[in-house]
BAPALUM-52439 format. One line per 4 residues: number of its first residue (from 1); their letters; for each residue x, y, z of C-alpha. Coordinates in nm, 4 decimals, decimal comma, m for minus. Example, Ala and Ser with C-alpha at 12.3 -4.5 7.8 and 13.67 -1.06 7.14 Angstrom:
<sites>
1	AS	1,2300:m0,4500:0,7800; 1,3670:m0,1060:0,7140
</sites>
This chain:
<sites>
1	XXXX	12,2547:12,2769:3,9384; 12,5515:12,3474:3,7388; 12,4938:12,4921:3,3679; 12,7363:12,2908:3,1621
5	XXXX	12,9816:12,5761:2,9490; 12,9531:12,4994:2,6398; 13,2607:12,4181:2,4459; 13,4675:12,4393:2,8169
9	XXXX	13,5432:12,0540:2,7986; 13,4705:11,7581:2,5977; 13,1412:11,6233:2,6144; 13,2196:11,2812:2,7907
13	XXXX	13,4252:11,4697:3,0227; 13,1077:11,6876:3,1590; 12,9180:11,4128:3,2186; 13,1314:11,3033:3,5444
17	XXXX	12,8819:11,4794:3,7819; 12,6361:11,2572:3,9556; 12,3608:11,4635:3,7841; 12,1548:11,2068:3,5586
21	XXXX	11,9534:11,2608:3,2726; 11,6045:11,2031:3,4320; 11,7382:11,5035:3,7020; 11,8223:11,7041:3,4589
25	XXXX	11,5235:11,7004:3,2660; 11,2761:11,7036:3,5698; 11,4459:12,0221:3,6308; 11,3862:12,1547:3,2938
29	XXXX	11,0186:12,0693:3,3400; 11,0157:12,2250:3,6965; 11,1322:12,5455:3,5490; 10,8862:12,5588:3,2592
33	XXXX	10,6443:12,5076:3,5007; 10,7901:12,7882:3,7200; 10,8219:13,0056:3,4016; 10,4299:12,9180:3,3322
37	XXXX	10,2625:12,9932:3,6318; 10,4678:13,3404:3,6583; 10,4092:13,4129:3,2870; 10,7881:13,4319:3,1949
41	XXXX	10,6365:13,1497:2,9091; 10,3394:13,1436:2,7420; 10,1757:12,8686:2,7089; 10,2225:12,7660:2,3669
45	XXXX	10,6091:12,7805:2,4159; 10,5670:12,5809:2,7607; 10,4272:12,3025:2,4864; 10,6685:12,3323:2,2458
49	XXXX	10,9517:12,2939:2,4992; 10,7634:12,0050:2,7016; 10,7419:11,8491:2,3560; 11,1118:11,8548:2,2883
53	XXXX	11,2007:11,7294:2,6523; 10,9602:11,4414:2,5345; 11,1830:11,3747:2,2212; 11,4651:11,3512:2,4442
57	XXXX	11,3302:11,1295:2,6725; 11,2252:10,8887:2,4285; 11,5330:10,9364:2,2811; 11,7283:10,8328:2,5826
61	XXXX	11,4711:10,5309:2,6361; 11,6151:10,4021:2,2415; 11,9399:10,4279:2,3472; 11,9458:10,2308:2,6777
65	XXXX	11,7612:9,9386:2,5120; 11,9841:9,9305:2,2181; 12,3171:9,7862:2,3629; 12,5073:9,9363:2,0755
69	XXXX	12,4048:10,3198:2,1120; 12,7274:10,4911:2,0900; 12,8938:10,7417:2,3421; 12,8674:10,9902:2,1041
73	XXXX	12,4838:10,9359:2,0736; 12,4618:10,9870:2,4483; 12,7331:11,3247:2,4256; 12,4598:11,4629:2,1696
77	XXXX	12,1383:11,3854:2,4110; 12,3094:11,6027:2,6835; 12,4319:11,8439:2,4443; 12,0660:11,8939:2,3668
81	XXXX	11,9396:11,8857:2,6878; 12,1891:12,1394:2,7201; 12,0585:12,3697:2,4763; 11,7038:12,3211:2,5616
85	XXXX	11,7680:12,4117:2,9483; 11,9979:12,7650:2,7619; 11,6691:12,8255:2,5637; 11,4315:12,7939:2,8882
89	XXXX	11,6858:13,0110:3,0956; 11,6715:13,2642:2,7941; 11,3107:13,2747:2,8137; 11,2828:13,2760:3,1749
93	XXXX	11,5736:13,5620:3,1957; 11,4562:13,7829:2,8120; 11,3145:14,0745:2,9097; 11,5504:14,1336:3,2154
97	XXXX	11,3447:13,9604:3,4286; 11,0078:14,1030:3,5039; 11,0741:14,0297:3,8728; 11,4109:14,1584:3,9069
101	XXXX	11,2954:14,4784:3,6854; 11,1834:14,6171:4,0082; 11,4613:14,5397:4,2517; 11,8164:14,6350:4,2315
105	XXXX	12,0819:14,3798:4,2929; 12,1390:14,4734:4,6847; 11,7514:14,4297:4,7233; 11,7317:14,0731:4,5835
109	XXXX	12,0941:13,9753:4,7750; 11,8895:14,0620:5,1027; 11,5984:13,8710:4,9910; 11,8040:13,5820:4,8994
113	XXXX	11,9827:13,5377:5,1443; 11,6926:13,5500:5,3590; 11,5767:13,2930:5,1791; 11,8460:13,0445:5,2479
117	XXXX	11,8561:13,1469:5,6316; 11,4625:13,0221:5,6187; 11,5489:12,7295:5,4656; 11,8244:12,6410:5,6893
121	XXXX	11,6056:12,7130:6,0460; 11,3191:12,5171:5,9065; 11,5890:12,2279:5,8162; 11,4867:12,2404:5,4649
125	XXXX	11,8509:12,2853:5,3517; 12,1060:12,0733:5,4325; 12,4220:12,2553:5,5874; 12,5992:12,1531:5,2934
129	XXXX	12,3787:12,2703:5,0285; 12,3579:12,5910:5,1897; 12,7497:12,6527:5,2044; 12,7497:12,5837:4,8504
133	XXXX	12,4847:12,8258:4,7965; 12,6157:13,1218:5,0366; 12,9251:13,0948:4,8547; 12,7834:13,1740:4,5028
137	XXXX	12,6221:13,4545:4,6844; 12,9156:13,5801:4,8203; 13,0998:13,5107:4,4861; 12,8460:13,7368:4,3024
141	XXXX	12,8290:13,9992:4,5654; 13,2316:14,0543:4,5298; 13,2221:14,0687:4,1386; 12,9138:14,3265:4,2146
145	XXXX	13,1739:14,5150:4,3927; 13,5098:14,4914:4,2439; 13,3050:14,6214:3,9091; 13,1507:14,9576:4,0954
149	XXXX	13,5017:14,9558:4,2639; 13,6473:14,9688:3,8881; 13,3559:15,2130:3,7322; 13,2664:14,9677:3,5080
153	XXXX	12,9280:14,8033:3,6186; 12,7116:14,9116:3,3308; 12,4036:14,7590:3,1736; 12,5789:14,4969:3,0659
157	XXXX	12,7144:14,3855:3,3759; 12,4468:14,4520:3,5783; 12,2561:14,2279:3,3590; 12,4564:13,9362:3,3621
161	XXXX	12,4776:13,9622:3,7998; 12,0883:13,9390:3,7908; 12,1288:13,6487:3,5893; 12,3671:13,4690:3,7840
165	XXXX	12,1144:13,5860:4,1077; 11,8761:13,4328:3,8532; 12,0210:13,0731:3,8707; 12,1032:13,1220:4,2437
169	XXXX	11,7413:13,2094:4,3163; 11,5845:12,9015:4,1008; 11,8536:12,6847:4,2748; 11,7136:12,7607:4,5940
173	XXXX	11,3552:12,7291:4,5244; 11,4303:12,4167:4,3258; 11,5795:12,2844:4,6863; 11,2693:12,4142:4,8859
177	XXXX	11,0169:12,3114:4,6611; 11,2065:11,9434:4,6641; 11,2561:11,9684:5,0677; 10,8526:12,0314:5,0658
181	XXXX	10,7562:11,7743:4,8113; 10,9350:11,5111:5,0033; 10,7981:11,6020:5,3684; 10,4450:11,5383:5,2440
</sites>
């Protein structure tokens, strides 16, 4: 899943990914339901947000019976889809992570990556997928080490390489958790 950059590109021009809206927002709900059971969102702000994906949905149900809803009605739905899944990641990612409080980046790479080469014996990730995936790995590990090679992974930087792990991580357990939901 690719977070959309906000501003990068023109609206209509994002949209040229197969990703559709009902994706999109079952994988919003799939991570507030992640964030719920781990206690990264309480549940009073698991409601709130479930309500707004609601109000989207409908919204998007308005539109594709009403043969004159205009592109730039359907720009602003994924523009606040877009928003909502920045506001889950926030609150999934606020406090630095509980989880990755305790690990340092090296740790979770390791773990990771084990992760994938599970996935990939068991045949729950398609060889495909999991190129895509060992690339942003490998992608994150070189930044990790062209900033230590520079003296300039601080805080801030550190921060922003768990959070890119982050995405990586809920990537692959949004594959695995799909790979096991369809083999039952």
């Amino acid at each position: 899943m690719t977070l959309s950059l906000m501003g990068a590109m023109p609206a209509s021009a994002e949209r040229v990914s197969t990703v559709t809206l009902e994706q999109a927002q079952q994988d919003i709900r799939a991570q507030i339901q992640y964030g719920l059971e781990y206690g990264f969102i309480t549940p009073e702000e698991a409601r709130v947000l479930y309500q707004r994906e609601r109000e989207i949905q409908f919204r998007d149900m308005r539109y594709r019976q009403n043969p004159h809803a205009s592109p730039r009605e359907r720009d602003q739905l994924w523009r606040d889809l877009d928003a909502m899944r920045l506001d889950v990641d926030r609150k999934l990612n606020g406090d630095h992570g509980k989880q990755r409080a305790a690990l340092r980046l090296d740790q979770r790479q390791i773990q990771l990556n084990d992760r994938i080469n599970r996935g990939i014996a068991a045949g729950l990730i398609a060889p495909s997928e999991a190129h895509q995936l060992q690339q942003r790995q490998r992608d994150i590990s070189r930044r990790e080490a062209r900033l230590q090679a520079n003296g300039t992974l601080g805080p801030v930087e550190r921060d922003r390489l768990h959070r890119e792990l982050d995405r990586l991580e809920w990537e692959v357990n949004r594959l695995l958790d799909h790979a096991y939901q369809y083999r039952q």
